[in-house]
C-alpha positions in Angstrom: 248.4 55.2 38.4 248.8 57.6 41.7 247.6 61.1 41.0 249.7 63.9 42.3 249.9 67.7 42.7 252.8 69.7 42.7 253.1 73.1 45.1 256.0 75.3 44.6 257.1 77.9 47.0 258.9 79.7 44.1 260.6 82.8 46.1 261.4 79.8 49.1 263.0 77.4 46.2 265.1 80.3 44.5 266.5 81.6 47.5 267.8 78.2 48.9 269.2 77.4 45.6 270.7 80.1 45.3 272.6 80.2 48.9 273.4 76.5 48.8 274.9 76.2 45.5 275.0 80.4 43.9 272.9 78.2 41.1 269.4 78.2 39.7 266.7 75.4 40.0 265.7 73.1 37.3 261.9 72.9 37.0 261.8 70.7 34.2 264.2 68.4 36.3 262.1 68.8 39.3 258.8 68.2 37.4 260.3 64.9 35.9 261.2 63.5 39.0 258.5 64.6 40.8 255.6 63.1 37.5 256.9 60.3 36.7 254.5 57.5 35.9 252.1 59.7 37.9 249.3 61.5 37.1 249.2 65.4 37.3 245.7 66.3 38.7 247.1 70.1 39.5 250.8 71.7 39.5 251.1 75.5 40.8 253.8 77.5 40.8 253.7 80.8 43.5 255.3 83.4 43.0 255.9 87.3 43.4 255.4 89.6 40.8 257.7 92.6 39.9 256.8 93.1 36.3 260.0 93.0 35.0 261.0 90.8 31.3 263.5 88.4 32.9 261.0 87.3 35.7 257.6 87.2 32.8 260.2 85.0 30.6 260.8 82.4 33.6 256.7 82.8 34.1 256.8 81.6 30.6 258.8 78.4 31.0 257.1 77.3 34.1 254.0 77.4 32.5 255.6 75.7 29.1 256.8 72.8 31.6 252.8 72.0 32.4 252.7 74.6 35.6 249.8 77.4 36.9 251.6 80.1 38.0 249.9 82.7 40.6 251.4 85.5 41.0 251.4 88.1 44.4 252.3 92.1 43.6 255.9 92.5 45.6 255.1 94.9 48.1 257.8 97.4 49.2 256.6 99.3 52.5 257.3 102.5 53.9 260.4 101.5 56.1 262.1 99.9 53.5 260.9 96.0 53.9 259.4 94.0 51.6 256.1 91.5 51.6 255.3 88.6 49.6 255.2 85.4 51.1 252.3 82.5 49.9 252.4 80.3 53.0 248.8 81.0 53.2 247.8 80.2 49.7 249.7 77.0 49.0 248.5 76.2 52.4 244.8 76.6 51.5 245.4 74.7 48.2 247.2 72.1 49.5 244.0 71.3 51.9 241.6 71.9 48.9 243.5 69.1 46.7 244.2 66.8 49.8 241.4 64.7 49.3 241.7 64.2 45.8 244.9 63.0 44.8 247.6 60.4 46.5 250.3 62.3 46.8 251.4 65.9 47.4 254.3 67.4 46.5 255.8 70.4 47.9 259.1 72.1 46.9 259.8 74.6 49.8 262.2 74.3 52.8 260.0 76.1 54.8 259.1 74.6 58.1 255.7 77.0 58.3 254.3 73.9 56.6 255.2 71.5 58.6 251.7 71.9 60.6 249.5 71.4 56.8 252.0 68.5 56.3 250.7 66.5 59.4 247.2 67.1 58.9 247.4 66.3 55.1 248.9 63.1 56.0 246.3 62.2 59.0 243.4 63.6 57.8 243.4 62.5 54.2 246.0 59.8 54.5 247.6 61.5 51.7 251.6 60.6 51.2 253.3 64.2 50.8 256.8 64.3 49.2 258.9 67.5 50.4 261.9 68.5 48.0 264.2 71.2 49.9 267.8 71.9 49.9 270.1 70.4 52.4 270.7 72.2 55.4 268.3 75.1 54.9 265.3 73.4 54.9 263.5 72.8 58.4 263.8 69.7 60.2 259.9 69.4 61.6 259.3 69.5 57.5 261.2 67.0 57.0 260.3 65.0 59.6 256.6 65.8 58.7 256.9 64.4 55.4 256.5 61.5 54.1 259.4 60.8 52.1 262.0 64.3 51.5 263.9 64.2 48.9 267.1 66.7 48.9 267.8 69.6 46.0 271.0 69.0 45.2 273.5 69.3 42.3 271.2 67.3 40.2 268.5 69.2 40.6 270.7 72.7 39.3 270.6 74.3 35.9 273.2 74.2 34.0 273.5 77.4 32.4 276.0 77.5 29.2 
């Protein structure tokens, strides 16, 4: 049975979603998909922390779905912009888990990775799956994967 890890750029995943399709993303869709006569060795969720009910409810449900979830403080500055990216993080996970499973699975567009991607891949001859939405996901990402697998309409929640 392959082992697997799951990374989710959280903030990178909501944002596309919610561009592309004015929907939200189903984790418990994704997570199937992504598990699936797999193994989980490690599945983390990263995302930015504002304190507020709605987001610690969705913290919830992540975590009830079989994810870790780190959270980053949402840092407003001075001048009126905002920090509170983890490129670095699921970066530096990514490499620490690398060696120890068979595939990687990221859910971000975000062509930053495309660099971790490559070396995954060469280094550990690791197969890394990359799920991003359609046309707002970077190209070098997708062409860094190893298979990519588009968000789309399938992938939304139905809200009722």
């Amino acid at each position: 049975m392959e082992k697997v890890a799951l990374f989710v750029d959280v903030q990178n995943i909501y944002y596309t979603v919610k561009e592309r399709y004015n929907s939200h993303f189903n984790y418990g869709y994704f997570w199937k998909q992504a598990t699936t006569g797999r193994k989980v060795v490690r599945a983390v969720a990263y995302a930015i922390d504002r304190g507020d009910p709605k987001q610690i409810k969705f913290q919830q449900i992540l975590k009830n779905i079989g994810f870790d979830v780190k959270l980053k403080p949402f840092i407003q500055r001075g001048d009126g912009s905002t920090k509170g990216d983890w490129d670095v993080g699921i970066t530096v996970d990514m490499l620490d888990f690398a060696e120890h499973v068979d595939v990687i699975v990221l859910a971000s567009g975000d062509g930053d990775y495309d660099l971790v991607v490559d070396r995954m891949r060469e280094k550990y001859g690791v197969s890394v799956e990359v799920y991003g939405v359609p046309e707002l996901t970077a190209a070098s990402l997708v062409e860094s994967s190893s298979r990519y697998f588009p968000i789309d309409e399938n992938f939304l929640l139905i809200i009722q």
